[in-house]
MARLOMI-228539 format. One record per residue: x, y, z of N, C-alpha, C, O, CB in turn; residue in one letter. Coordinates in pm, whole numbers, padded with zeros to 5 digits, always signed. Glycine has a CB too. Example, Ala and Ser with C-alpha at 12.3 -4.5 7.8 and 13.67 -1.06 7.14 Angstrom:
// MARLOMI-228539
+01319-00569+00780+01230-00450+00780+01320-00330+00780+01424-00332+00846+01131-00447+00905A +01285-00225+00708+01367-00106+00714+01290+00003+00787+01341+00114+00804+01408-00060+00572S 
***
This chain:
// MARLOMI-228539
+01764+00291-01170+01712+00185-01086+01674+00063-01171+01639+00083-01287+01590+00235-01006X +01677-00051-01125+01658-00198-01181+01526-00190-01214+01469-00121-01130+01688-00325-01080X +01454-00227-01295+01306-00268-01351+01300-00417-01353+01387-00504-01349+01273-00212-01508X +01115-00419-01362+01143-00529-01386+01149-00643-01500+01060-00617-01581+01098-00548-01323X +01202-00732-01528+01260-00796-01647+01077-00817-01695+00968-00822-01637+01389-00964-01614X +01146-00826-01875+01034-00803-01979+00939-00962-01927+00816-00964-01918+01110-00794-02182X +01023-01077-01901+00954-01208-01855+00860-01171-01752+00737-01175-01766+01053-01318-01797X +00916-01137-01658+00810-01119-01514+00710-01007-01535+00634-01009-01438+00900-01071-01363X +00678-00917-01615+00666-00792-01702+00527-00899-01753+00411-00862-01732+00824-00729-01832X +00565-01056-01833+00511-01092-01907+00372-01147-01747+00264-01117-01695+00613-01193-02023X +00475-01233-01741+00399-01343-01578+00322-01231-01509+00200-01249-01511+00548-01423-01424X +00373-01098-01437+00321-01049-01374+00130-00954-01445+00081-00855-01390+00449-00982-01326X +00089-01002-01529-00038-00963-01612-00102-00899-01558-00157-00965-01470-00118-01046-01654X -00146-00756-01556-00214-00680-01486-00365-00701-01480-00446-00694-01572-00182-00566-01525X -00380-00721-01380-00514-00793-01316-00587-00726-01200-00529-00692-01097-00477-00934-01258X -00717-00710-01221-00814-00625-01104-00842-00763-01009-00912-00861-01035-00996-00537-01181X -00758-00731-00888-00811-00859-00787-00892-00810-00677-00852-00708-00621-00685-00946-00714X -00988-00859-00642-01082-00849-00492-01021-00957-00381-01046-01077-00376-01269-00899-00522X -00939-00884-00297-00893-00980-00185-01012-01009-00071-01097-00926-00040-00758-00911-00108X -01000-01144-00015-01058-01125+00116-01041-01095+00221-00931-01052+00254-01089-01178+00146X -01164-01107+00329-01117-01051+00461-00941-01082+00494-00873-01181+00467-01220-01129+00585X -00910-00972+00550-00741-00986+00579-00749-01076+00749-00787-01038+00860-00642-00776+00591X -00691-01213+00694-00633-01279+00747-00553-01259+00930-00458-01181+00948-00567-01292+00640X -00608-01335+01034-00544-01278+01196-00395-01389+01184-00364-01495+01238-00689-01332+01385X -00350-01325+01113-00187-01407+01139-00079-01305+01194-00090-01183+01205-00111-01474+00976X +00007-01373+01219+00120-01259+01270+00210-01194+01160+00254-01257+01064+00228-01328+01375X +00223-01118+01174+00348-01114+01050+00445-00989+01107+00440-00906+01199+00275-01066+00859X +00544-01029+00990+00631-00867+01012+00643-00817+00903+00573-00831+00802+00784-00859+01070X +00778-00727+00931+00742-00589+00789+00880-00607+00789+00968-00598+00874+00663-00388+00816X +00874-00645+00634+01011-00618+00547+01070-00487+00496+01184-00441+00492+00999-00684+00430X +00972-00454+00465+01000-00254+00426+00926-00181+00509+00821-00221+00559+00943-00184+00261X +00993-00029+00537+00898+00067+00598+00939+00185+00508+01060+00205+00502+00914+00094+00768X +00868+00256+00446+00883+00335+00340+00893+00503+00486+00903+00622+00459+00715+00309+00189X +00889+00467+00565+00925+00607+00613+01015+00533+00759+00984+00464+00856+00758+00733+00650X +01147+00598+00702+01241+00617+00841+01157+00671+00979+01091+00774+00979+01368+00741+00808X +01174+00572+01111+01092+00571+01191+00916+00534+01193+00830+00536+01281+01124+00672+01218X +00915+00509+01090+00789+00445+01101+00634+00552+01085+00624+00654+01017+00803+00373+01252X +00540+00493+01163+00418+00577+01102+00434+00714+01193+00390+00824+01158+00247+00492+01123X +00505+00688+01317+00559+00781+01454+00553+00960+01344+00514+01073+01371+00795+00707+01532X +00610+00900+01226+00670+01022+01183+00601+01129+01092+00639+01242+01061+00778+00985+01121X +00452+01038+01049+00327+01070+00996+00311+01218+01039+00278+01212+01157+00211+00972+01048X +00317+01341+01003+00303+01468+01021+00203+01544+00976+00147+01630+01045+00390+01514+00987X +00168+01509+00822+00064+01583+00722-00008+01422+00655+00010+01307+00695+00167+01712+00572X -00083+01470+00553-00121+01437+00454-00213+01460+00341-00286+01558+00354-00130+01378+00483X -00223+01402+00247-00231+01423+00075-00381+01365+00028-00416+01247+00030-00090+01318-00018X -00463+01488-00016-00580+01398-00060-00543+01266-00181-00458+01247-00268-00695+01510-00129X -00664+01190-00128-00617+01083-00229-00736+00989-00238-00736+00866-00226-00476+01001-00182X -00867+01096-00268-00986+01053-00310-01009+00957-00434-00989+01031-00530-01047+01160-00328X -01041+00833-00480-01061+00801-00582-01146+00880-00656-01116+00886-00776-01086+00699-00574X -01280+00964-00607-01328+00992-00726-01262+01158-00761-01339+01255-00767-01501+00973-00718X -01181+01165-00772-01073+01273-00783-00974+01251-00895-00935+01134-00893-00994+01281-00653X -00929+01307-00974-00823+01308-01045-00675+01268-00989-00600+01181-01031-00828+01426-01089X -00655+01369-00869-00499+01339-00863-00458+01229-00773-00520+01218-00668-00421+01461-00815X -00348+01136-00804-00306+01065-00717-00160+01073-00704-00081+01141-00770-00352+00951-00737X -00123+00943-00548+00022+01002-00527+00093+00861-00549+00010+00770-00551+00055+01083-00359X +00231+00816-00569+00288+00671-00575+00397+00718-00529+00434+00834-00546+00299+00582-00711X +00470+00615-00453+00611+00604-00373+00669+00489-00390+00599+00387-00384+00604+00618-00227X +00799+00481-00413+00876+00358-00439+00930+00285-00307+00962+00347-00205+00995+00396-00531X +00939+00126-00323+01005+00028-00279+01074-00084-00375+01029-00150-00469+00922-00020-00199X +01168-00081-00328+01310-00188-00334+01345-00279-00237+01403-00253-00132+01435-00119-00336X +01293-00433-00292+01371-00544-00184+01524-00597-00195+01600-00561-00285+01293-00678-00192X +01549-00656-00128+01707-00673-00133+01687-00856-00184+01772-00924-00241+01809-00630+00062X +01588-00886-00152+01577-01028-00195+01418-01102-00262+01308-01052-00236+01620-01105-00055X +01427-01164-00306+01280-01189-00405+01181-01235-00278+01195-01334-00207+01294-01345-00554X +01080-01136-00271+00946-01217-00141+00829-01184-00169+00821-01074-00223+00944-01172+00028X +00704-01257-00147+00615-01231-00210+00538-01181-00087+00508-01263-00001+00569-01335-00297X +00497-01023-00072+00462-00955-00010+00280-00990+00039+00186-00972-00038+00508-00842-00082X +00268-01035+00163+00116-01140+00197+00009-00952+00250-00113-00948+00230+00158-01326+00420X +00061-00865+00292+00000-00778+00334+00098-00624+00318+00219-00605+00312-00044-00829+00471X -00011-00536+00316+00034-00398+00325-00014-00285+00402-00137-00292+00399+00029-00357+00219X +00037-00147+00495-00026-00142+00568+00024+00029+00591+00140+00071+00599-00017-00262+00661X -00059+00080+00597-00068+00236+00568-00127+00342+00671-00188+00295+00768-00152+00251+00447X -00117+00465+00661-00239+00531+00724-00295+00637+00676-00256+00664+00563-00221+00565+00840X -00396+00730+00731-00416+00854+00662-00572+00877+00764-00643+00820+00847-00426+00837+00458X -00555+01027+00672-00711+01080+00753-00820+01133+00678-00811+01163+00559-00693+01201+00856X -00958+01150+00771-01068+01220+00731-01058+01360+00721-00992+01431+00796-01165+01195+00808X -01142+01404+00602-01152+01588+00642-01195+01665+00782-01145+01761+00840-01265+01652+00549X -01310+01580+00810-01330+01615+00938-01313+01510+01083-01382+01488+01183-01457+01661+00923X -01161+01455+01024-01129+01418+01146-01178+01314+01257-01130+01313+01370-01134+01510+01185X -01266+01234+01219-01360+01119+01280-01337+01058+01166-01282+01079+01058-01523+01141+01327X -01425+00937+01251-01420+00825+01155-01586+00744+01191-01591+00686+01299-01259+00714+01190X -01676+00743+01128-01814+00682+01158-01829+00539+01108-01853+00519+00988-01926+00767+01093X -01813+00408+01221-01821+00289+01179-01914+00249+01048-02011+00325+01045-01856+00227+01289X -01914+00175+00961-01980+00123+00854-01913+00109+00730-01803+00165+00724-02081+00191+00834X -01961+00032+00606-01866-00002+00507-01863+00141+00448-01922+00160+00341-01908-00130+00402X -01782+00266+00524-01754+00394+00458-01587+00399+00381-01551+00513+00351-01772+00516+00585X -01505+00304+00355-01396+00286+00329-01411+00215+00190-01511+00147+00168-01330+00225+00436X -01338+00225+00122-01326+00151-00065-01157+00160-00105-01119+00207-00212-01438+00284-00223X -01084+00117-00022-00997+00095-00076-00931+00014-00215-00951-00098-00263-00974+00076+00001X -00844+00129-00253-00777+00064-00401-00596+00054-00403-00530+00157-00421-00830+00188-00548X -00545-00047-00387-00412-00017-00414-00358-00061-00534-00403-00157-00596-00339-00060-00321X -00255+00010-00571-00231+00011-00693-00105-00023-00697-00029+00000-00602-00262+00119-00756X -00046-00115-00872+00130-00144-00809+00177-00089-00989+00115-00103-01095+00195-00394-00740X +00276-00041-00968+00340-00031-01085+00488-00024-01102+00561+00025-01015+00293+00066-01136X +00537-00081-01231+00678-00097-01300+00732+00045-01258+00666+00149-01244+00676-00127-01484X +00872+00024-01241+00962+00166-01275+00916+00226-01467+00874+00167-01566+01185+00104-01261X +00945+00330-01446+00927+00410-01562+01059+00338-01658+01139+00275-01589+00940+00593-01521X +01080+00340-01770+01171+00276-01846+01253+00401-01924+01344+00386-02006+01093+00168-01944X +01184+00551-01868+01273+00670-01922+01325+00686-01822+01338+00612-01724+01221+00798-01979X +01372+00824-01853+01509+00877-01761+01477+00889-01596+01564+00857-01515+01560+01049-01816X +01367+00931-01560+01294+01005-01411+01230+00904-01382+01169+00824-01453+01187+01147-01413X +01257+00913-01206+01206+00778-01169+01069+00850-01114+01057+00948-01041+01309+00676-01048X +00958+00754-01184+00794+00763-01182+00776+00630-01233+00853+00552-01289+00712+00890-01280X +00647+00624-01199+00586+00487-01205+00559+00483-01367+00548+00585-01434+00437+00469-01102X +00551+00331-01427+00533+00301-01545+00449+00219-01621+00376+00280-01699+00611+00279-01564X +00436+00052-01618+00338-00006-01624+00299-00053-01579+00366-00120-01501+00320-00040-01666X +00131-00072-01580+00052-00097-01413+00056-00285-01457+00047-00342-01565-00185+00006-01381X +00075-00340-01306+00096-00396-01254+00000-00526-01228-00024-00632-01287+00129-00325-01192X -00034-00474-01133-00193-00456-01058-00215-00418-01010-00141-00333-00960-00260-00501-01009X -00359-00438-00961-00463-00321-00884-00557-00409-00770-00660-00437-00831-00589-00234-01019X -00563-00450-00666-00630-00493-00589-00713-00385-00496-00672-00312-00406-00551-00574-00534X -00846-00402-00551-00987-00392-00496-00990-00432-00371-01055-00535-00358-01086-00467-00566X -00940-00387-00263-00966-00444-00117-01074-00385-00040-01098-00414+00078-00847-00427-00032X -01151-00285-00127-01247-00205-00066-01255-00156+00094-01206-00049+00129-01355-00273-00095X -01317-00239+00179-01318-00221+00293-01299-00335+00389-01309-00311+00509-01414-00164+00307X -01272-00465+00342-01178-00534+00435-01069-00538+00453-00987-00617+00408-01179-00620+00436X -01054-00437+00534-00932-00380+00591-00925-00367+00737-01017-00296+00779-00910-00254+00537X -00840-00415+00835-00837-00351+00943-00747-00199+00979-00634-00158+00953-00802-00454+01017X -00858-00148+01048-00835-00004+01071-00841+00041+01222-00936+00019+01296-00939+00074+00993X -00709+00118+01264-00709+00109+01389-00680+00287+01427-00600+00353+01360-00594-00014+01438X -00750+00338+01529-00722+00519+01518-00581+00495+01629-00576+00447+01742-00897+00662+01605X -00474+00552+01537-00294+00549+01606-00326+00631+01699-00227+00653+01769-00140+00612+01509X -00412+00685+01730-00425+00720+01864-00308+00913+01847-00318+00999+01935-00341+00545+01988X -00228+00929+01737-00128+01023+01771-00250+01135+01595-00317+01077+01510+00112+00937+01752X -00235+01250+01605-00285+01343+01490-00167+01361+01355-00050+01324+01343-00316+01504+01568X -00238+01415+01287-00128+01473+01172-00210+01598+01114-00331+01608+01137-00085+01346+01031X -00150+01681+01049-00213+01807+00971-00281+01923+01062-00355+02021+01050-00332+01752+00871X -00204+01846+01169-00235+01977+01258-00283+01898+01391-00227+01862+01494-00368+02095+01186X -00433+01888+01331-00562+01817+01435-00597+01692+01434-00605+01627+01538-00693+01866+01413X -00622+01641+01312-00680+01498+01260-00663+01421+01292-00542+01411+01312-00672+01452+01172X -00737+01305+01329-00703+01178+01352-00637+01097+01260-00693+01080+01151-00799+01123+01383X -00515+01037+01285-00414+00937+01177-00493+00826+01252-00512+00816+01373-00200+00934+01187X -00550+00716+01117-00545+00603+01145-00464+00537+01043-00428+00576+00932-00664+00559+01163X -00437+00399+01123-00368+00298+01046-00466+00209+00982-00585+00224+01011-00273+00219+01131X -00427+00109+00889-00486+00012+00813-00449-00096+00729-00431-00073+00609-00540+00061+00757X -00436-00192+00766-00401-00356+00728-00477-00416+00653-00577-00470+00698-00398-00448+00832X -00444-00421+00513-00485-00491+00396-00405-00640+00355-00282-00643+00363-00467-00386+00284X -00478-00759+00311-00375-00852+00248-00391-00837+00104-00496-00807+00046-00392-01005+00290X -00300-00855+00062-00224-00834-00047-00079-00942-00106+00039-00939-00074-00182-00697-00010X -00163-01042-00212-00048-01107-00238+00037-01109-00317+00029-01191-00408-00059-01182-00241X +00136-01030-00311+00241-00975-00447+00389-00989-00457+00466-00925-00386+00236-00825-00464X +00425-01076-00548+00527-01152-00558+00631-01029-00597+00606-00959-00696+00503-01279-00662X +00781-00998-00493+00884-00867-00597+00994-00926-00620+01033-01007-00535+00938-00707-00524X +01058-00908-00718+01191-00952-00775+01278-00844-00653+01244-00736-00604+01216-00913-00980X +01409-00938-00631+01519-00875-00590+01557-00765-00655+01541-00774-00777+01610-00950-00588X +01623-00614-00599+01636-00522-00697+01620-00440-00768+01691-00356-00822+01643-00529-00729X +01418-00491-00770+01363-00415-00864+01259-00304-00798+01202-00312-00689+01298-00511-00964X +01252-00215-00880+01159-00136-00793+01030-00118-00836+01003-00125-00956+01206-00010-00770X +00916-00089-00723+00786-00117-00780+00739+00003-00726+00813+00057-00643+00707-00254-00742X +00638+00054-00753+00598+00177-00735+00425+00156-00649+00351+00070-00698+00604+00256-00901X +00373+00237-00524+00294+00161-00458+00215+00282-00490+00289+00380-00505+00323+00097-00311X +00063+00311-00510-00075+00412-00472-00153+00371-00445-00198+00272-00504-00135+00487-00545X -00230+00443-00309-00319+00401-00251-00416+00531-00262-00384+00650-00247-00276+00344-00121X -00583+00457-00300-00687+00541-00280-00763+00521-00216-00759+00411-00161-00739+00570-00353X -00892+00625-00180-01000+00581-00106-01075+00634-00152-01066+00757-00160-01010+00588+00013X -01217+00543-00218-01310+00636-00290-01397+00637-00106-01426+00527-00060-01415+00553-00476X -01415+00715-00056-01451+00710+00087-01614+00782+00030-01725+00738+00058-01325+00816+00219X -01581+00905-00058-01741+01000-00063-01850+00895-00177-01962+00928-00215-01708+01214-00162X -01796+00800-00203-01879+00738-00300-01993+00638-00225-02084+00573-00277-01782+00656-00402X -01953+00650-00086-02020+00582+00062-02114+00624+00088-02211+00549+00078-01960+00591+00187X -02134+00748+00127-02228+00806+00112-02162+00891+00216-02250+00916+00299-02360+00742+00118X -02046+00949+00252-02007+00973+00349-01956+01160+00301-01894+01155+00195-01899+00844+00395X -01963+01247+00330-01896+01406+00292-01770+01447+00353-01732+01564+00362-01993+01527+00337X -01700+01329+00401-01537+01350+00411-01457+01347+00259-01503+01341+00145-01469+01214+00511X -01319+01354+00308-01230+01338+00184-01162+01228+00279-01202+01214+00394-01128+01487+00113X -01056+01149+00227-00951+01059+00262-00834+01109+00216-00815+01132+00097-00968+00930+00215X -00729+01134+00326-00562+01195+00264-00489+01094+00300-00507+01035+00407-00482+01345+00332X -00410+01067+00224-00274+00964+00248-00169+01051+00348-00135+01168+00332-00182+00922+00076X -00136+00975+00435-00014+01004+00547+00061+00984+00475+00065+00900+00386+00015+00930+00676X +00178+01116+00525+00331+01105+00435+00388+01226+00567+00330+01309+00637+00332+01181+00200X +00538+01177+00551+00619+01250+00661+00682+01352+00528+00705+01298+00420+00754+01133+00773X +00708+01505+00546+00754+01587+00416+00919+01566+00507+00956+01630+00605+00664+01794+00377X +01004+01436+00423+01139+01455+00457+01200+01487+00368+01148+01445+00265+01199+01366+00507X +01332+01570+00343+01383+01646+00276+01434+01533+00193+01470+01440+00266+01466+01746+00339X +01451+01508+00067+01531+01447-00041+01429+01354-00065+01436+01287-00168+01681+01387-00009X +01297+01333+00043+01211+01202+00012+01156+01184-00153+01121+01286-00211+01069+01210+00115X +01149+01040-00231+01134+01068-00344+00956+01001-00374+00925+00897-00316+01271+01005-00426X +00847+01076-00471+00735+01020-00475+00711+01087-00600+00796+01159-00653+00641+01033-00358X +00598+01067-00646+00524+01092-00788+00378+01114-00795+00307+01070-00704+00545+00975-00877X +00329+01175-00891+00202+01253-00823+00154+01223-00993+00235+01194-01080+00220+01457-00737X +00000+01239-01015-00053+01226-01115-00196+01284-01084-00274+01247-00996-00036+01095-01159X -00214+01410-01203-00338+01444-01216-00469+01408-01336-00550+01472-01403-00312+01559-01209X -00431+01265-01314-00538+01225-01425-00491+01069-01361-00413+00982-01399-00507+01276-01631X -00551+01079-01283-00582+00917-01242-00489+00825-01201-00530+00735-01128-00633+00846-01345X -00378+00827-01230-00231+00759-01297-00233+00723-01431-00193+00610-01461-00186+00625-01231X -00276+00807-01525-00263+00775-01641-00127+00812-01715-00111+00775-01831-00369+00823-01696X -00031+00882-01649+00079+00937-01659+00104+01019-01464+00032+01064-01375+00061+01050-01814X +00255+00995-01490+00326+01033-01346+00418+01179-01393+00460+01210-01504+00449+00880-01279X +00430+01248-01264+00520+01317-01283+00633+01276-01143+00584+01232-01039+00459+01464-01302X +00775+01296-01157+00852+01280-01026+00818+01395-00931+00781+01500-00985+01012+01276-01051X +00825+01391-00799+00824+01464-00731+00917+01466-00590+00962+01355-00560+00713+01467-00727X +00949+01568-00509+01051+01520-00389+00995+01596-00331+00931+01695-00367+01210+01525-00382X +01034+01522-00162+01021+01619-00043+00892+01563+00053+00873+01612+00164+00990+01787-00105X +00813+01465+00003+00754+01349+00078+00788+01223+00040+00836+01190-00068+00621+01350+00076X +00751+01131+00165+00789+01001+00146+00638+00909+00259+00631+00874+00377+00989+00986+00208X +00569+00904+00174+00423+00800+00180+00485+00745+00282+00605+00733+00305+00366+00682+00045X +00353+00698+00366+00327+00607+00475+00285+00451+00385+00188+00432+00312+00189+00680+00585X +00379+00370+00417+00343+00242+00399+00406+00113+00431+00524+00129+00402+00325+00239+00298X +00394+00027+00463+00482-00080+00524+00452-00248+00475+00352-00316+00498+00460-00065+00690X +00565-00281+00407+00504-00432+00323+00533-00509+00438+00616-00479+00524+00592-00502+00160X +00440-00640+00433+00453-00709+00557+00451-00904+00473+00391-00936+00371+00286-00649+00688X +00528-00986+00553+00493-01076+00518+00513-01204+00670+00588-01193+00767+00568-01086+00380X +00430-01298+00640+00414-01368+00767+00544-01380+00871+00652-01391+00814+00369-01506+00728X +00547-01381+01019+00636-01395+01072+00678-01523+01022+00625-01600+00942+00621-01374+01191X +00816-01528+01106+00916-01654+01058+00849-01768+01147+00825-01860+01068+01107-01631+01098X +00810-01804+01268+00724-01826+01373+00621-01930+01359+00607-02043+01406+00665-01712+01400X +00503-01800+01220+00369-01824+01227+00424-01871+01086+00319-01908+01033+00242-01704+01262X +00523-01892+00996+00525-01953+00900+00567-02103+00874+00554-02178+00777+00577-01884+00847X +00622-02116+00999+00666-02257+01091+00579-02327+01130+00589-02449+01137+00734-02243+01211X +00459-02250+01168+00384-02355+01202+00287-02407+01142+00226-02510+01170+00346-02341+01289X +00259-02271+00985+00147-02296+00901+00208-02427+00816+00132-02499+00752+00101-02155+00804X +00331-02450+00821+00392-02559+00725+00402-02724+00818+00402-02840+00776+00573-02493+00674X +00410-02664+00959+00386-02793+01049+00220-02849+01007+00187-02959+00964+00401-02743+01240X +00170-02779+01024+00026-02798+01019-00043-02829+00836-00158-02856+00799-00036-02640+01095X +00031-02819+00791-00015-02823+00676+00074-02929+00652+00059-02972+00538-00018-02702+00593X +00183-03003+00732+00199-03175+00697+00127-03261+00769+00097-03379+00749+00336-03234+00719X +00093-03157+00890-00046-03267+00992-00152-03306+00899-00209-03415+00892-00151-03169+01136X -00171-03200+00828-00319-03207+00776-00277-03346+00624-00346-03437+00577-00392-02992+00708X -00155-03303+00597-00166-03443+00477-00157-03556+00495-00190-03636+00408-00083-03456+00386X -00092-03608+00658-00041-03700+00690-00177-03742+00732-00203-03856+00693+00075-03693+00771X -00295-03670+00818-00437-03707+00815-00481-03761+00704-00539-03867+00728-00516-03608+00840X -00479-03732+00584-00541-03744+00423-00503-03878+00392-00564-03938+00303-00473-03632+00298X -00398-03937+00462-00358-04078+00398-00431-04142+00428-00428-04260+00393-00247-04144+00419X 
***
């Protein structure tokens, strides 16, 4: 698989960012990392931050776009969800591996989105019983055509004060390809047979028409 070049490698400087509240714009989704969508959400994977193991799944664009939001789901141990800042989201981005097995390689970045996130209960279960919810983070991340980037998402959720766990939604499809790490992501191993819930999104074509109408209103005011 394509990596990405040692320049953008250089530009892209791995950086801890704190995004803000995620933005009410429209957008759509350029990738969906699971055929059929979240519909297909069945199980899922602890993926506690204050935990050792984590999970990463790859995406490939067909053309260079800089990805404005990202958008996932997963569940509680016990299956509810109790309003308050009980969420700490962390997503994580990393290089293809530069050896032979495709696993993630050098980190990227890491955006701190903690808990401004919108979170919505999909209304459908996974793992049997549980409630799957979804969740809409912005996220501004520029991908080269080609190249592949490797996505993990955590939730330090018990550091809240809360005695759930948080599992990442993933559909177990046969040949699906992902990577798992028991030490933080300090090293990956490949793995098959799930394929993560996640979906990159960037503004509709629409609402991007008009943020550029409006943003010559606003200069043509300035004169």
């Amino acid at each position: 698989m394509t990596r990405i070049s040692s320049t953008a490698t250089a530009a892209l400087v791995t950086a801890v960012l704190t995004t803000p509240a995620f933005a009410s714009v429209d957008l759509t989704v350029v990738y969906d990392n699971i055929t059929g969508g979240i519909a297909e959400v069945g199980n899922a994977l602890l993926s506690e931050a204050s935990r050792s193991i984590r999970f990463a799944d790859e995406a490939t664009l067909s053309t260079d776009t800089t990805i404005a939001a990202i958008q996932w789901s997963g569940l509680y141990s016990d299956g509810d969800f109790q309003p308050g800042p009980l969420d700490d989201f962390t997503i994580t981005i990393y290089a293809e591996s530069d050896d032979a097995f495709d696993r993630p390689g050098d980190l990227l970045a890491t955006f701190n989105v903690g808990n401004t996130v919108t979170r919505t209960d999909t209304g459908q279960s996974a793992a049997g019983f549980l409630d799957l919810y979804e969740y809409t983070a912005h996220i501004e991340f520029p991908m080269q055509a080609g190249v592949t980037y490797w996505f993990s998402i955590a939730n330090d959720h018990g550091a809240q004060g809360d005695t759930d766990d948080w599992f990442w939604g993933f559909d177990p499809v046969s040949g699906g390809l992902s990577a798992s790490s028991g030490n933080s992501g300090s090293s990956w191993s490949p793995s098959t047979g799930d394929a993560f819930d996640f979906r990159l999104l960037v503004p509709a074509p629409a609402s991007a028409s008009l943020l550029a109408l409006a943003t010559i209103a606003t200069a043509r005011r300035r004169r």
